[in-house]
C-alpha positions as CSV (number, residue, x, y, z in Angstrom):
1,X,60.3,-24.6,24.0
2,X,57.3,-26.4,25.8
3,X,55.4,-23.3,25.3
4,X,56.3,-22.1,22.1
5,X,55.0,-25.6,21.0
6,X,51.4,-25.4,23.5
7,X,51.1,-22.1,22.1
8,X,51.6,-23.3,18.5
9,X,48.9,-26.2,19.4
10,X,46.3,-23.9,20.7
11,X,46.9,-21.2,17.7
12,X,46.0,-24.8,15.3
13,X,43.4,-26.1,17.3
14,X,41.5,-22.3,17.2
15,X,41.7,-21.6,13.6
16,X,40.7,-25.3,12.5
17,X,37.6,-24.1,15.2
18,X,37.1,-21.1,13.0
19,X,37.4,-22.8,9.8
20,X,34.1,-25.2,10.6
21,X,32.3,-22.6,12.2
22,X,32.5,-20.5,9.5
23,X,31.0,-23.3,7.5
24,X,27.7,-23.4,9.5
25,X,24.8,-20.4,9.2
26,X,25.3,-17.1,10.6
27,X,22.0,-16.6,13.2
28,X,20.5,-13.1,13.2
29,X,17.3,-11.6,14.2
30,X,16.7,-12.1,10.6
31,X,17.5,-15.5,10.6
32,X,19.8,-17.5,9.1
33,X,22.8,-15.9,6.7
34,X,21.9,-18.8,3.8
35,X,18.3,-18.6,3.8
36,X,16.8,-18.1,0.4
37,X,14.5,-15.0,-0.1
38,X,11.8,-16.0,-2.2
39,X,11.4,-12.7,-4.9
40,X,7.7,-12.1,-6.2
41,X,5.4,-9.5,-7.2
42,X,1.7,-8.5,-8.0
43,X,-0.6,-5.8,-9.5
44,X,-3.9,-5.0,-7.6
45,X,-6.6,-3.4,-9.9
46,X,-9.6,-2.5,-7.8
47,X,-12.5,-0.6,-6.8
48,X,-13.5,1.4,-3.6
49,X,-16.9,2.4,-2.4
50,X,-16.4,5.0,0.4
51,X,-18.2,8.2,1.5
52,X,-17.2,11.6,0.4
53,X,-18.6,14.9,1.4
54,X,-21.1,12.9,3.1
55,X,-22.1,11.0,0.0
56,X,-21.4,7.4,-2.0
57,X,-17.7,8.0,-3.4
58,X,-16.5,5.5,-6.2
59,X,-12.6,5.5,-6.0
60,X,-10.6,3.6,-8.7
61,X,-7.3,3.1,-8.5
62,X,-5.2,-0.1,-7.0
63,X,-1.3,-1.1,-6.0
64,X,1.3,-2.6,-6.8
65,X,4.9,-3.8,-6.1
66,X,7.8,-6.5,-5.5
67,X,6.3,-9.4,-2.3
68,X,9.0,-11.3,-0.7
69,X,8.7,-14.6,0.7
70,X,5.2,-15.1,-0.2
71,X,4.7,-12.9,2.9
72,X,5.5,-8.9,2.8
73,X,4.8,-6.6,-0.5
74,X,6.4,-3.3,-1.3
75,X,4.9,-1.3,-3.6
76,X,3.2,1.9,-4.3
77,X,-1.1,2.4,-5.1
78,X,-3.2,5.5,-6.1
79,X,-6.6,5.9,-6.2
80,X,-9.0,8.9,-7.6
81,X,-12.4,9.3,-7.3
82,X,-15.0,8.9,-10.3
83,X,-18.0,9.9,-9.9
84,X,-19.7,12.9,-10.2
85,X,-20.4,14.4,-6.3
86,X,-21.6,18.5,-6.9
87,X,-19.6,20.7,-5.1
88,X,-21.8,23.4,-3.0
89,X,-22.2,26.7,-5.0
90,X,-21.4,30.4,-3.3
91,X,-23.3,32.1,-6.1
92,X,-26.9,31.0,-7.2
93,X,-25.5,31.7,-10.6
94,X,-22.5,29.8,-10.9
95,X,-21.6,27.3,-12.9
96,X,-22.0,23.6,-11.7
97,X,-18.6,22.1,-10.4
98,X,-17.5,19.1,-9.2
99,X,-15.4,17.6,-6.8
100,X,-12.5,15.6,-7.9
101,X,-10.0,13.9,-5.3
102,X,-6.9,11.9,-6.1
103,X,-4.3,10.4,-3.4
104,X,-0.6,7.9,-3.8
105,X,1.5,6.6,-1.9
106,X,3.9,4.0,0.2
107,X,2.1,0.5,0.2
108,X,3.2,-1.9,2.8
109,X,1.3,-5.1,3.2
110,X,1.4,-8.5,5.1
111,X,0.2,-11.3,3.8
112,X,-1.4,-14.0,6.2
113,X,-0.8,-18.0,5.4
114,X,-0.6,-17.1,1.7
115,X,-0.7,-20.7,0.8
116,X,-4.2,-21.3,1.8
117,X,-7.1,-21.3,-0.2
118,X,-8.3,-18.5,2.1
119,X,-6.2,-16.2,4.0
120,X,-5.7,-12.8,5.3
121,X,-3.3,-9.5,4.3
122,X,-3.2,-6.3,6.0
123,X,-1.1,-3.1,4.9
124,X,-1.6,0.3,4.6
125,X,-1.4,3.2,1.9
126,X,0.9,6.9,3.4
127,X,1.2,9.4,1.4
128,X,-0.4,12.7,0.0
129,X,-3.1,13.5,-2.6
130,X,-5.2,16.4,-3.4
131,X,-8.6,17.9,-3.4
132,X,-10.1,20.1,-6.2
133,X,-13.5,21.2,-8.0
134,X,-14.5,21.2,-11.5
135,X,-16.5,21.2,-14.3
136,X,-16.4,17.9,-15.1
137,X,-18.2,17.9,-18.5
138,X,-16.0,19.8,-20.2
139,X,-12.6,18.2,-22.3
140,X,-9.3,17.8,-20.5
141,X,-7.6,20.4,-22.1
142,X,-10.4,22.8,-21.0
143,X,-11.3,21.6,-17.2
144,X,-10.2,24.3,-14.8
145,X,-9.1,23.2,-11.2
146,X,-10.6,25.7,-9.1
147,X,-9.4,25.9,-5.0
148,X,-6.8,23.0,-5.1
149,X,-5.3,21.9,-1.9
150,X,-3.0,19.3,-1.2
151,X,-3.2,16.6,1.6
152,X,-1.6,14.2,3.8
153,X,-3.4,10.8,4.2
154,X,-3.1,7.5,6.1
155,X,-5.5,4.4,4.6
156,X,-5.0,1.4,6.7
157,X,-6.6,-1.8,4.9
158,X,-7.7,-5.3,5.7
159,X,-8.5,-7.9,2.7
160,X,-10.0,-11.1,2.9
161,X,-8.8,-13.5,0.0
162,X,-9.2,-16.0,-2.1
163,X,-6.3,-18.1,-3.9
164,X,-8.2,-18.4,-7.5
165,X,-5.2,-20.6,-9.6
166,X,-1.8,-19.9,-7.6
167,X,-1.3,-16.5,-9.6
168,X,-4.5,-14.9,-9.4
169,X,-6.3,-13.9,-6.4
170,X,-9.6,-12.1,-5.4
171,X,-10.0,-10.3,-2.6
172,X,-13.0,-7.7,-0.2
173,X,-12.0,-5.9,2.4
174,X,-12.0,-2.7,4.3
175,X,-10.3,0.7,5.0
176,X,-10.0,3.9,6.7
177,X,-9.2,6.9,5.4
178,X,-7.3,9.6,6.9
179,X,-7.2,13.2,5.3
180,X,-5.0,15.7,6.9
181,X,-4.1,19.5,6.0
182,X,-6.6,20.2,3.1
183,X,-7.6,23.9,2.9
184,X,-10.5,23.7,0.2
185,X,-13.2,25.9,0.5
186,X,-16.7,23.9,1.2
187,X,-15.2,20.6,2.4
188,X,-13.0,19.9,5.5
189,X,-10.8,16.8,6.5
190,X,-13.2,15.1,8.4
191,X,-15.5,14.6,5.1
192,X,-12.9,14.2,3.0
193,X,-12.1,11.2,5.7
194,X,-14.2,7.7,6.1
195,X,-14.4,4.4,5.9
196,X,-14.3,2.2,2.6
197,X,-15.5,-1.1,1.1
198,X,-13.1,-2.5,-1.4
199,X,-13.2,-5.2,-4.4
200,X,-9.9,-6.1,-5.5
201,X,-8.3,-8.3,-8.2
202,X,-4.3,-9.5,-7.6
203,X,-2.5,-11.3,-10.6
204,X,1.3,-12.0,-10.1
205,X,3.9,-14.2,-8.9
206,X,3.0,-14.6,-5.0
């Protein structure tokens, strides 16, 4: 009887244990079980200046996506390149063509003391793209792609920016881009590869 009635004691005193514990936060690597996550999102507009073929590349393009916690953005960019770079000729009496390039892809990025007026974000761009010539003088419906190849490519990126009113922001930065598995005739990864300079304009909820 004694220890029917400990047992019954100990069985109370556990589950009332359980019942405030259960009240308080669960811990986790990531963090607490109540903590809010604060839901945001932006759209980057912006400009590269990079070298292609061994030339000045203008790429236009940007990213975009959902940014939690006024911290980590997941989104997706694409860029293309715009101006006219002449593709080498294999006959004196070809036509002129031109290269065109376009890449998309995953966009991670980490955004450093977003609160202050200046501050820091670094991501990345992973996906694929691909490499053409063309007559770019022509009308859309008429343009030709002539030796298309696809790609892989990797485009780490730092920005420097600039809290203009708390949902617009300006940033400059830097990138590198990697170009893997084209097959184009004329160009090879390696120029199709380089480093960028990049003007970028971010309007959203951060």
């Amino acid at each position: 009887m004694k220890m029917r009635k400990l047992l019954f004691m100990t069985a109370a005193v556990l589950l009332s244990h359980f019942g405030f514990a259960q009240d308080a936060p669960i811990e986790s690597l990531a963090g607490r079980g109540n903590t809010k996550i604060r839901v945001g999102g932006f759209g980057a507009p912006g400009i590269k200046f990079t070298t292609f073929d061994d030339q000045l590349g203008i790429l236009l393009g940007g990213y975009a996506g959902v940014m939690l916690n006024s911290r980590l953005m997941l989104g997706a960019g694409a860029y293309a390149l715009v101006n006219n770079i002449e593709a080498p000729r294999t006959n004196a009496l070809d036509p002129t063509l031109y290269w065109n390039m376009w890449y998309t892809g995953f966009v991670p990025e980490y955004t450093i003391r977003s609160n202050k007026l200046f501050h820091m974000a670094v991501g990345a761009l992973i996906g694929g793209g691909g490499v053409m010539k063309n007559e770019r003088y022509k009308g859309y419906d008429e343009t030709e792609s002539i030796d298309y190849s696809g790609f892989f490519v990797g485009e780490p990126h730092v920005n420097f920016e600039m809290n203009i009113t708390s949902y617009l922001r300006l940033a400059v930065g830097g990138s590198y881009r990697f170009v893997s598995g084209s097959n184009t005739t004329g160009i090879t990864d390696e120029k199709l590869s380089g480093p960028a300079a990049h003007f970028t304009i971010k309007a959203g909820r951060f």
